[in-house]
Jmol script that loads the backbone (N, CA, C; Angstrom):
load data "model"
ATOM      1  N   UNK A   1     112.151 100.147 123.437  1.00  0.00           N
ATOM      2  CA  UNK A   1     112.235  98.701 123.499  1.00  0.00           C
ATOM      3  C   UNK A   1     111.150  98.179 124.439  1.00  0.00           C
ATOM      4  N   UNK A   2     110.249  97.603 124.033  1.00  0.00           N
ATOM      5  CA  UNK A   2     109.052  96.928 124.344  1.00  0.00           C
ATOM      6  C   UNK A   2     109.539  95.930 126.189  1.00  0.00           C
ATOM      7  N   UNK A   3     110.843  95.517 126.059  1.00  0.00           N
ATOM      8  CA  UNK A   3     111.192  95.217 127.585  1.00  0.00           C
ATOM      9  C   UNK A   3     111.716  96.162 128.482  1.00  0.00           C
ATOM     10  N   UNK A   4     112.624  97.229 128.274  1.00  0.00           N
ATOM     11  CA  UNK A   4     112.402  97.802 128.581  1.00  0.00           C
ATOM     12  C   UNK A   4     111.374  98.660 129.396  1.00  0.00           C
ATOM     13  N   UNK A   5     109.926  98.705 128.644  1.00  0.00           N
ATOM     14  CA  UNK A   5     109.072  99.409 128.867  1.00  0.00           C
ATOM     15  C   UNK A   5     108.045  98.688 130.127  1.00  0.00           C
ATOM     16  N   UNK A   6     108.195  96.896 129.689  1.00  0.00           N
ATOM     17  CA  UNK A   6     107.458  96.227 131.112  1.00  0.00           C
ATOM     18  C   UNK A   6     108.394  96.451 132.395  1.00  0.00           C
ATOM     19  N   UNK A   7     108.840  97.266 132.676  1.00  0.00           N
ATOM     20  CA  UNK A   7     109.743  97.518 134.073  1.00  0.00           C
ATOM     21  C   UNK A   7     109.230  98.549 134.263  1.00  0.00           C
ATOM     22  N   UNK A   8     108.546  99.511 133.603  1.00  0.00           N
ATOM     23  CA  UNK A   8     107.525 100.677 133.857  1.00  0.00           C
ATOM     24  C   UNK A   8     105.993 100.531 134.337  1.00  0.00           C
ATOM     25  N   UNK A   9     106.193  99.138 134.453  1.00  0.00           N
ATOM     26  CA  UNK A   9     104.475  98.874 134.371  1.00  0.00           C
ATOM     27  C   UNK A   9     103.977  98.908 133.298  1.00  0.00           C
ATOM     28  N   UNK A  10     102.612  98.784 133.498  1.00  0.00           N
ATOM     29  CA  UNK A  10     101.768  99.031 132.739  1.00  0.00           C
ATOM     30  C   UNK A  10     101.300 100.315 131.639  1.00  0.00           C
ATOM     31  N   UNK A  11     101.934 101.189 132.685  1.00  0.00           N
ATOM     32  CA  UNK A  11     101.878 102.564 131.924  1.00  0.00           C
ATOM     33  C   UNK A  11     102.883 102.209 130.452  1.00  0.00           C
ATOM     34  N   UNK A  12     104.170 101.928 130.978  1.00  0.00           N
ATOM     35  CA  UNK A  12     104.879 101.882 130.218  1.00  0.00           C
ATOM     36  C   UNK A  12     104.862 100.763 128.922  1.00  0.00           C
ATOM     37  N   UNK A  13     103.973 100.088 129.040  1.00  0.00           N
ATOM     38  CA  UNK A  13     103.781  99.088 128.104  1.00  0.00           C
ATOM     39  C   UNK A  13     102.576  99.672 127.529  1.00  0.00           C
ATOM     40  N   UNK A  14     101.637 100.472 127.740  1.00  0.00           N
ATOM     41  CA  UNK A  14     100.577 101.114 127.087  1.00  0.00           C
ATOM     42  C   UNK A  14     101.248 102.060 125.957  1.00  0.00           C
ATOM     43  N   UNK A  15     101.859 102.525 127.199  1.00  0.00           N
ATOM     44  CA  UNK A  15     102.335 103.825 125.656  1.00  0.00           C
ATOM     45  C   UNK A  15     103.493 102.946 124.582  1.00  0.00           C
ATOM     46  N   UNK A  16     104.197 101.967 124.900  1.00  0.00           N
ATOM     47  CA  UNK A  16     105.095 101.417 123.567  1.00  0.00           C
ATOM     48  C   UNK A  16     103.813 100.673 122.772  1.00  0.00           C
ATOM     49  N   UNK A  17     102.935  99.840 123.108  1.00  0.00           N
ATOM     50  CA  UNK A  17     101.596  99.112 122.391  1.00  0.00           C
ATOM     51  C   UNK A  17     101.289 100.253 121.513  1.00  0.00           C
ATOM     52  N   UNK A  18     100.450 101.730 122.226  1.00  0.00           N
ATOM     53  CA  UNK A  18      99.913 102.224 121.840  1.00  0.00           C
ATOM     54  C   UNK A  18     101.082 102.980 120.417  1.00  0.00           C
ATOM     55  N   UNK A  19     101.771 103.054 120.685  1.00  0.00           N
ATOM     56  CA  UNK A  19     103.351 103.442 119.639  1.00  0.00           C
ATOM     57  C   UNK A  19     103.208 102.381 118.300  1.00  0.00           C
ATOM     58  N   UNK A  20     103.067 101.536 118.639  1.00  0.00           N
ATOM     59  CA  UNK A  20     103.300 100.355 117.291  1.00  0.00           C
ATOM     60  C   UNK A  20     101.913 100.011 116.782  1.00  0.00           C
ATOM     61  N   UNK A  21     101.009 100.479 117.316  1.00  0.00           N
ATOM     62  CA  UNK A  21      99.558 100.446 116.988  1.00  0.00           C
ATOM     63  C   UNK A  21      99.154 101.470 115.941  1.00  0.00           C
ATOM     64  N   UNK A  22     100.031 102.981 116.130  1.00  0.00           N
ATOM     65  CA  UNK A  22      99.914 103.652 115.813  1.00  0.00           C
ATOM     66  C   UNK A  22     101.059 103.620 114.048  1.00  0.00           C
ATOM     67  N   UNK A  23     102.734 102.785 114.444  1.00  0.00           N
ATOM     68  CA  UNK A  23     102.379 102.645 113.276  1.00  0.00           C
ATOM     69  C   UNK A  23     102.389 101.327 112.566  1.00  0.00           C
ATOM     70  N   UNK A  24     101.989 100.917 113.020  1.00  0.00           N
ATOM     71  CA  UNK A  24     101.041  99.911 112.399  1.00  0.00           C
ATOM     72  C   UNK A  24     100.050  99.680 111.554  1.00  0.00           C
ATOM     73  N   UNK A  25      99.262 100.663 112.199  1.00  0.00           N
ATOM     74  CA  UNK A  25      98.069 101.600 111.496  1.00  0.00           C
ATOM     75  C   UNK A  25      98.498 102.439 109.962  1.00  0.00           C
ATOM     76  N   UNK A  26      99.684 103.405 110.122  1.00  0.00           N
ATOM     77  CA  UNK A  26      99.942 104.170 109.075  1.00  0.00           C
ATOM     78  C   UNK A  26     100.698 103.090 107.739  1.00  0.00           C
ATOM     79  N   UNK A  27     101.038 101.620 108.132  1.00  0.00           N
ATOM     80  CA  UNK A  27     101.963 100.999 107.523  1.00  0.00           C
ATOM     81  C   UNK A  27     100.826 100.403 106.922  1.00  0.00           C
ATOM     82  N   UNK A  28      99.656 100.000 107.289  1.00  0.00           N
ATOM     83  CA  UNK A  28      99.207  99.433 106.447  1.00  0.00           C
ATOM     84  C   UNK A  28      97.529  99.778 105.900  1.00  0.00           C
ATOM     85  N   UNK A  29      97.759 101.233 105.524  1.00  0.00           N
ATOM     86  CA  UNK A  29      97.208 102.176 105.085  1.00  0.00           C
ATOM     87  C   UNK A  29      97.945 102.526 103.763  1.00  0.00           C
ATOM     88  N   UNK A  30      99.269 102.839 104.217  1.00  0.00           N
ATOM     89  CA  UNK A  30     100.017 102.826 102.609  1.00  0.00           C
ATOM     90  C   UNK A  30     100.582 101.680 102.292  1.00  0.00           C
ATOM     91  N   UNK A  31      99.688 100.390 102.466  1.00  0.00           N
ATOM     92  CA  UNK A  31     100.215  98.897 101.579  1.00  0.00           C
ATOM     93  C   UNK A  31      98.886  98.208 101.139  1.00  0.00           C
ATOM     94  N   UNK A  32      97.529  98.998 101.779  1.00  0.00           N
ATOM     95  CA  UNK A  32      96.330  98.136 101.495  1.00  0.00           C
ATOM     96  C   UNK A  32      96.300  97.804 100.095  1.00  0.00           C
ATOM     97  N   UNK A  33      96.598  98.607  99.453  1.00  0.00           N
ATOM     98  CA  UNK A  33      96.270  97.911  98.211  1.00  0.00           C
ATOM     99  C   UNK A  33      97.573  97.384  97.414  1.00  0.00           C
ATOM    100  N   UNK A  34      98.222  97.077  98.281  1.00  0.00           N
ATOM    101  CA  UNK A  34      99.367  96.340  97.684  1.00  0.00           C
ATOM    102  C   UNK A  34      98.572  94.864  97.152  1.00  0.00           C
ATOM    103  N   UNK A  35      99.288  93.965  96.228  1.00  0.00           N
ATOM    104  CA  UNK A  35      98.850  92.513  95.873  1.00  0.00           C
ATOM    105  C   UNK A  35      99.623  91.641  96.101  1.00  0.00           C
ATOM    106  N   UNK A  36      99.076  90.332  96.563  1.00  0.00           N
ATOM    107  CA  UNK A  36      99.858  89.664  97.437  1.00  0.00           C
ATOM    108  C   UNK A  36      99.297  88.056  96.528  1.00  0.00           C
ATOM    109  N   UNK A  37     100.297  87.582  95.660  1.00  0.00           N
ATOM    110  CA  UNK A  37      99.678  85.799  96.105  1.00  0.00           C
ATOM    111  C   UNK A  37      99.526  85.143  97.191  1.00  0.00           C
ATOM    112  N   UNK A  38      98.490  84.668  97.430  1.00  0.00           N
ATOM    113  CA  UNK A  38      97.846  84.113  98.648  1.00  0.00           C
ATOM    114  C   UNK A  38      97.728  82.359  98.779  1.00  0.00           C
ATOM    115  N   UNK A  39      97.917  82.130  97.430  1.00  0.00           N
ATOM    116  CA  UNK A  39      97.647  80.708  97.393  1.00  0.00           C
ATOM    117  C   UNK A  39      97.894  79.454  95.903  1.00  0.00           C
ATOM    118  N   UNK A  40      98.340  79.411  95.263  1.00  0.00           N
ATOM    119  CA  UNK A  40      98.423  78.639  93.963  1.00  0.00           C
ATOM    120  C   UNK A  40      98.119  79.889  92.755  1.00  0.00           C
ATOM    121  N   UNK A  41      99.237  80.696  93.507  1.00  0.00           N
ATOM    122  CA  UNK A  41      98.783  82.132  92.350  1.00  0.00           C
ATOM    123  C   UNK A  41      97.750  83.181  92.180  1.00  0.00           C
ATOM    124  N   UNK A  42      97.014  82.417  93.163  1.00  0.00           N
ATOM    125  CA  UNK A  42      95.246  83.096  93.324  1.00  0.00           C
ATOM    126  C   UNK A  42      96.395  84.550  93.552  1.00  0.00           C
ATOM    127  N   UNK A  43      96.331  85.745  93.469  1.00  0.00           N
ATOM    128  CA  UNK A  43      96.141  87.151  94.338  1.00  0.00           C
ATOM    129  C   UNK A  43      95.581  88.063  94.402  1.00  0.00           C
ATOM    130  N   UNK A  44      95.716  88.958  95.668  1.00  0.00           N
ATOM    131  CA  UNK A  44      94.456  89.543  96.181  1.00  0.00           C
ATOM    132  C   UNK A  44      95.074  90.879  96.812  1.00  0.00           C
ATOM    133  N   UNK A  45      94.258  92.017  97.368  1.00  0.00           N
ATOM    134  CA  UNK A  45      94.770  92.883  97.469  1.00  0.00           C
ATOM    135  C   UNK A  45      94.920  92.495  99.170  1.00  0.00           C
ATOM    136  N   UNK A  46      95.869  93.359 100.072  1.00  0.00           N
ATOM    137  CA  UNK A  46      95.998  92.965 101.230  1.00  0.00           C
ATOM    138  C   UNK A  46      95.130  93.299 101.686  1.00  0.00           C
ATOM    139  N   UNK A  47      94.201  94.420 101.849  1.00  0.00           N
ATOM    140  CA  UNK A  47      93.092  94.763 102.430  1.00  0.00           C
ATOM    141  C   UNK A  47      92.184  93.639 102.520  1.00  0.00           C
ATOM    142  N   UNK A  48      92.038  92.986 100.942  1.00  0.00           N
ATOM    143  CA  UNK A  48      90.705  92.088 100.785  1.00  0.00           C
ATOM    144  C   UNK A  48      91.415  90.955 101.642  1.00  0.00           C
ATOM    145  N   UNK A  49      92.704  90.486 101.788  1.00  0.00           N
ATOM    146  CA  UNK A  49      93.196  89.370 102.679  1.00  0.00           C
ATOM    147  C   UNK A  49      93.061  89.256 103.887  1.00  0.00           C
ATOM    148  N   UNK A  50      93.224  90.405 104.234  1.00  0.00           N
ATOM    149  CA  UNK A  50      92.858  90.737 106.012  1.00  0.00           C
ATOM    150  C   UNK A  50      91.614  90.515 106.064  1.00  0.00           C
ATOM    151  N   UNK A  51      90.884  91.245 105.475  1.00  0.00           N
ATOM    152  CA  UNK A  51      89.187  90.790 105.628  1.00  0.00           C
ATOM    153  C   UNK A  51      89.211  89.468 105.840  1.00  0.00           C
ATOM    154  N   UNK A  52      89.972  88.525 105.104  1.00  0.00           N
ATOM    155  CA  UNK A  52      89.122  86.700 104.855  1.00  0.00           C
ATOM    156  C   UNK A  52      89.822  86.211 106.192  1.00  0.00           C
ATOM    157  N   UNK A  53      90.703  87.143 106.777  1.00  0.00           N
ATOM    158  CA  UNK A  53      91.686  86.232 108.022  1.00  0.00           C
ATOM    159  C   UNK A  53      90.697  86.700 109.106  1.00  0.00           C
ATOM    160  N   UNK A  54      89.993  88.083 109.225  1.00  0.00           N
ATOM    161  CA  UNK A  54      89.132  88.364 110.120  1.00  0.00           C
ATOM    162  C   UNK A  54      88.403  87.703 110.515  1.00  0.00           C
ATOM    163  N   UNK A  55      87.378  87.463 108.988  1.00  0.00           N
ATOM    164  CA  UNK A  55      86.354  86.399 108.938  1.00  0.00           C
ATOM    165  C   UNK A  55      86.617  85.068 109.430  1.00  0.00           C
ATOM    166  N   UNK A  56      87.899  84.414 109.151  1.00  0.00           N
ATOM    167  CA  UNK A  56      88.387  83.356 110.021  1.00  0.00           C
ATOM    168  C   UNK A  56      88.409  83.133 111.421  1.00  0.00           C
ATOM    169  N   UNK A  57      88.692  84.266 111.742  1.00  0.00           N
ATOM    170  CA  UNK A  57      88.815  84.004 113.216  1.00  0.00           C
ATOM    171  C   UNK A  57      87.437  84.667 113.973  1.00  0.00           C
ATOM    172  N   UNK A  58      86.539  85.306 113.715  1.00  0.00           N
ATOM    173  CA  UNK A  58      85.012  85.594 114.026  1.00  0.00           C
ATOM    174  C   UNK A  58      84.325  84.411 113.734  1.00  0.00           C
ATOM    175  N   UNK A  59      84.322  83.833 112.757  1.00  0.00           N
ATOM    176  CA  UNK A  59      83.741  82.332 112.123  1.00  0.00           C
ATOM    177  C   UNK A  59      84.401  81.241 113.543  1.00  0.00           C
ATOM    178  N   UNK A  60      85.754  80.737 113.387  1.00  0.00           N
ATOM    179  CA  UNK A  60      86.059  79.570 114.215  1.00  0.00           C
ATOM    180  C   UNK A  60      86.719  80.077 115.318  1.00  0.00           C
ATOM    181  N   UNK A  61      86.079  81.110 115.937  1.00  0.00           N
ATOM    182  CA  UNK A  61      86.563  81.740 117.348  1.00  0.00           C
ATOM    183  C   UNK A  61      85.875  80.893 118.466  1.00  0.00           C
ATOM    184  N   UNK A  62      84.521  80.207 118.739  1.00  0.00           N
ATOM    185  CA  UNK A  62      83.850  79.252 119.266  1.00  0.00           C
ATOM    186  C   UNK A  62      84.688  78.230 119.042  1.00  0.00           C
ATOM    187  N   UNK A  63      85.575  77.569 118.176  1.00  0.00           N
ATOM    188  CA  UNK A  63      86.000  76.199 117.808  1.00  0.00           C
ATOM    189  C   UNK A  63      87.404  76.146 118.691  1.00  0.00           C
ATOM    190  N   UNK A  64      87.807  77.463 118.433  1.00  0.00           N
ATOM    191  CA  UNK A  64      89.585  77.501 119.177  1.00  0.00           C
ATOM    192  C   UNK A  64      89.064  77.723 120.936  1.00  0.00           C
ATOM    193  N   UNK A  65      88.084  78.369 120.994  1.00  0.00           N
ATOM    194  CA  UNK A  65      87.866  78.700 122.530  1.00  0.00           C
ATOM    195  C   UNK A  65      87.606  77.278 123.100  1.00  0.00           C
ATOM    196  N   UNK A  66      86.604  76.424 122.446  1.00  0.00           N
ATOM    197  CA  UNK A  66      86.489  74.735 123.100  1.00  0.00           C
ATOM    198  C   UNK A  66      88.054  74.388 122.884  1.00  0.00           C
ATOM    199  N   UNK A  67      88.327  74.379 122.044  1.00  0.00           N
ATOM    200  CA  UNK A  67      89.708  73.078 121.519  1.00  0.00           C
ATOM    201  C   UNK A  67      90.970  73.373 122.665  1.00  0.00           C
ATOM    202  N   UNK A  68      91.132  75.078 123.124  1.00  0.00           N
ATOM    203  CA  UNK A  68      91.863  74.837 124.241  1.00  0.00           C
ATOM    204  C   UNK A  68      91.039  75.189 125.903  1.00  0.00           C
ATOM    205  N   UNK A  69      89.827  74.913 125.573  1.00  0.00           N
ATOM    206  CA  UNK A  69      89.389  74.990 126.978  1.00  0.00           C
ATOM    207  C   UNK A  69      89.223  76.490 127.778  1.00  0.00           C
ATOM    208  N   UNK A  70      89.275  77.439 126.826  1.00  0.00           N
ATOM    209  CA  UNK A  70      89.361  78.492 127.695  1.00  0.00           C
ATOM    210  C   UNK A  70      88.404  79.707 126.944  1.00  0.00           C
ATOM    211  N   UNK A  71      87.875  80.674 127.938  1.00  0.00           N
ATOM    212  CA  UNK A  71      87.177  81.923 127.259  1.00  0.00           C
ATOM    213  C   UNK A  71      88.024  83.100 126.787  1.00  0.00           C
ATOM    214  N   UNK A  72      87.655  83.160 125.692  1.00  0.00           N
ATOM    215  CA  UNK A  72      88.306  84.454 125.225  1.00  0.00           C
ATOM    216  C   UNK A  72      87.508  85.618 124.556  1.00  0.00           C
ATOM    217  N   UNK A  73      88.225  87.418 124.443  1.00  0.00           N
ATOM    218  CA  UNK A  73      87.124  87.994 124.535  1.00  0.00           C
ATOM    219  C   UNK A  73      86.390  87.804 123.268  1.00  0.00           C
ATOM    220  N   UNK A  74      85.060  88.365 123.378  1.00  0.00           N
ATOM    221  CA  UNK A  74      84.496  88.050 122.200  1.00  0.00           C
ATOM    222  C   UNK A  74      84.759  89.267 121.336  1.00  0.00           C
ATOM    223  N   UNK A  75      84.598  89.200 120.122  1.00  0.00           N
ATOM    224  CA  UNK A  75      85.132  90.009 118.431  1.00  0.00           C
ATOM    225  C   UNK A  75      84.073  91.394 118.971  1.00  0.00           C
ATOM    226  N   UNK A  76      85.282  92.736 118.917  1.00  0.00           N
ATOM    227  CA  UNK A  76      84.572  93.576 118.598  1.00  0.00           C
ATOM    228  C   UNK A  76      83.190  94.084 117.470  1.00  0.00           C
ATOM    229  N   UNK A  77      82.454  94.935 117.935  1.00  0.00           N
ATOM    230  CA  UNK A  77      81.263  94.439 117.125  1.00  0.00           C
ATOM    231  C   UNK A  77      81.552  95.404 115.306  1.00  0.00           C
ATOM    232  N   UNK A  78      82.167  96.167 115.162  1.00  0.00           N
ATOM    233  CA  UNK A  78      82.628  96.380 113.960  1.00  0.00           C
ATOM    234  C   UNK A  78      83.508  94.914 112.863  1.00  0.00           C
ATOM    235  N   UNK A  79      84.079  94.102 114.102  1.00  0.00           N
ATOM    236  CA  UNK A  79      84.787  93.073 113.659  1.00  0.00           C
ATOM    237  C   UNK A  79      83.619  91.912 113.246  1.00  0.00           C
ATOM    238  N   UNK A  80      82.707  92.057 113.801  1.00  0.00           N
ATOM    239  CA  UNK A  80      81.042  91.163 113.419  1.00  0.00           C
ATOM    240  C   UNK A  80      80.719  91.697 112.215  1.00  0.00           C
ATOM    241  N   UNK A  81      80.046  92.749 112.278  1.00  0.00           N
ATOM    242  CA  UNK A  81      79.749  93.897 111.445  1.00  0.00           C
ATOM    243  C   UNK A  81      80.510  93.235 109.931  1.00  0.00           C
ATOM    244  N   UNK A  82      81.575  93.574 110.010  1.00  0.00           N
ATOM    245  CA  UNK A  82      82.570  93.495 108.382  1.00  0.00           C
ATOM    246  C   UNK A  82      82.819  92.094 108.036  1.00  0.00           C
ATOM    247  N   UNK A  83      82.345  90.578 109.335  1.00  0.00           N
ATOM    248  CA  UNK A  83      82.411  89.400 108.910  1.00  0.00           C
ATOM    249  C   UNK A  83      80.962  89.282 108.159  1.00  0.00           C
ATOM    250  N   UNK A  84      79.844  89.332 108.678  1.00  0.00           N
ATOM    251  CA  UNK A  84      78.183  89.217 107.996  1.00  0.00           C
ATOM    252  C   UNK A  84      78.071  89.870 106.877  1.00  0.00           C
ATOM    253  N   UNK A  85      78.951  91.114 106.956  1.00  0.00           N
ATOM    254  CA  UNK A  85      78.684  91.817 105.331  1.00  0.00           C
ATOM    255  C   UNK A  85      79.094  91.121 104.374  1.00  0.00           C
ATOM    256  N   UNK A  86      80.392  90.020 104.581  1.00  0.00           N
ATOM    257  CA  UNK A  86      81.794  90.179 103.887  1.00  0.00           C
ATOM    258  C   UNK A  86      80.995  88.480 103.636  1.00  0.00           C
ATOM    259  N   UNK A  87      80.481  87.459 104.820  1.00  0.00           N
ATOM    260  CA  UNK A  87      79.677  86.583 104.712  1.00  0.00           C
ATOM    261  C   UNK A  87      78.389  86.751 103.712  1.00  0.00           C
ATOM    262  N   UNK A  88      77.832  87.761 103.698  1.00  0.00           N
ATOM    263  CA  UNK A  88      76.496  87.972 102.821  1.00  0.00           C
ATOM    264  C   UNK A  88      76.795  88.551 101.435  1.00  0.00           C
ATOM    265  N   UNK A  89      78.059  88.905 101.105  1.00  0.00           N
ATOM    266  CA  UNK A  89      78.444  89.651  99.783  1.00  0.00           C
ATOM    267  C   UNK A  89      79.074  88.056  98.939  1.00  0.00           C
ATOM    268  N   UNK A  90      79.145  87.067  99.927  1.00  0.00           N
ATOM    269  CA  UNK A  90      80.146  85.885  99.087  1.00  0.00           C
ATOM    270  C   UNK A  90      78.444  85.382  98.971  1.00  0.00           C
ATOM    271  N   UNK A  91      77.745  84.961  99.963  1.00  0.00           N
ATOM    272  CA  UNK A  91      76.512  84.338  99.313  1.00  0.00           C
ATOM    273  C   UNK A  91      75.650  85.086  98.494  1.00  0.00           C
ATOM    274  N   UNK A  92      75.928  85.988  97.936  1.00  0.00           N
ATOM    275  CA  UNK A  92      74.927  86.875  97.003  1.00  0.00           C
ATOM    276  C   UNK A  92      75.546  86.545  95.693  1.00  0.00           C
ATOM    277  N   UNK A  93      76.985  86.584  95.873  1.00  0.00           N
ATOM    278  CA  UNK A  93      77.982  86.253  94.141  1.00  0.00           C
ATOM    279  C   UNK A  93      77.765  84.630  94.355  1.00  0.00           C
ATOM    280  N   UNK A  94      77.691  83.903  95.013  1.00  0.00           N
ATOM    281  CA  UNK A  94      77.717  82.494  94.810  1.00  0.00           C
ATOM    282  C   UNK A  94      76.086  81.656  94.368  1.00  0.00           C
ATOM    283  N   UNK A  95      74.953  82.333  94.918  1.00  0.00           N
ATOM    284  CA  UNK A  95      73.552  81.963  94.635  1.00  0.00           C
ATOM    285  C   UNK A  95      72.460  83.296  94.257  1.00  0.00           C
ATOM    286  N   UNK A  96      73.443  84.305  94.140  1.00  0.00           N
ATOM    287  CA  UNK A  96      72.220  85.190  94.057  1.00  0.00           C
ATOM    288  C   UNK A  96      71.589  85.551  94.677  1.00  0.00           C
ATOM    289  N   UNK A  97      70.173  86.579  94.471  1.00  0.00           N
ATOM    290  CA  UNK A  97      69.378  86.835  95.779  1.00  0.00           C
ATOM    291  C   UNK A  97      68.160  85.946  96.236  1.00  0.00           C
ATOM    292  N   UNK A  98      68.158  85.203  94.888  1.00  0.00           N
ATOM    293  CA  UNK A  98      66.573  84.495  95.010  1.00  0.00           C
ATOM    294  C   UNK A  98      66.748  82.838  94.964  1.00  0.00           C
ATOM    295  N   UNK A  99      68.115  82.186  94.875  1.00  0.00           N
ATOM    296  CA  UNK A  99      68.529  81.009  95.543  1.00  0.00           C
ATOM    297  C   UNK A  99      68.177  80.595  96.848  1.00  0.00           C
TER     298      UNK A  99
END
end "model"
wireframe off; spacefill off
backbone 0.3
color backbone group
């Protein structure tokens, strides 16, 4: 139990985090390609959904950091990485290469 574990400190809240991280990880490894409606029927696989929520928050991470006034850390760089790809794969299907 995650309260429990803050009466241990820190230690003890590392290892329950690191516990639900872990499966967390295995849970949605065997659901990525589950399909999910996302929106007026549109659906998508969960993998490809997580990607567009990533991209959301790498994209308007500057907008939420002004709007409440505060710094927060900046996006791991794999989390950059898979927004510019994921950014440059929508403008390649939308104009092509020579648009």
């Amino acid at each position: 139990m995650p309260w429990a574990a803050a009466g241990e400190g820190p230690g003890g809240l590392l290892r329950v985090a690191t516990a639900d991280l872990s499966s967390l990880t295995e849970g949605l490894a065997d659901t990525a390609s589950r399909i999910l409606e996302v929106f007026g029927g549109v659906t998508m696989r969960l993998s490809d959904y997580l990607v567009t929520r990533l991209v959301e928050i790498v994209v308007h991470l500057d907008d939420f950091e002004h709007s409440i006034e505060a710094t927060l850390p900046k996006p791991p760089g794999p989390a950059v990485d898979l927004t510019l790809a994921t950014l440059f794969e929508i403008a390649m299907v939308r104009d092509g290469p020579y648009n």
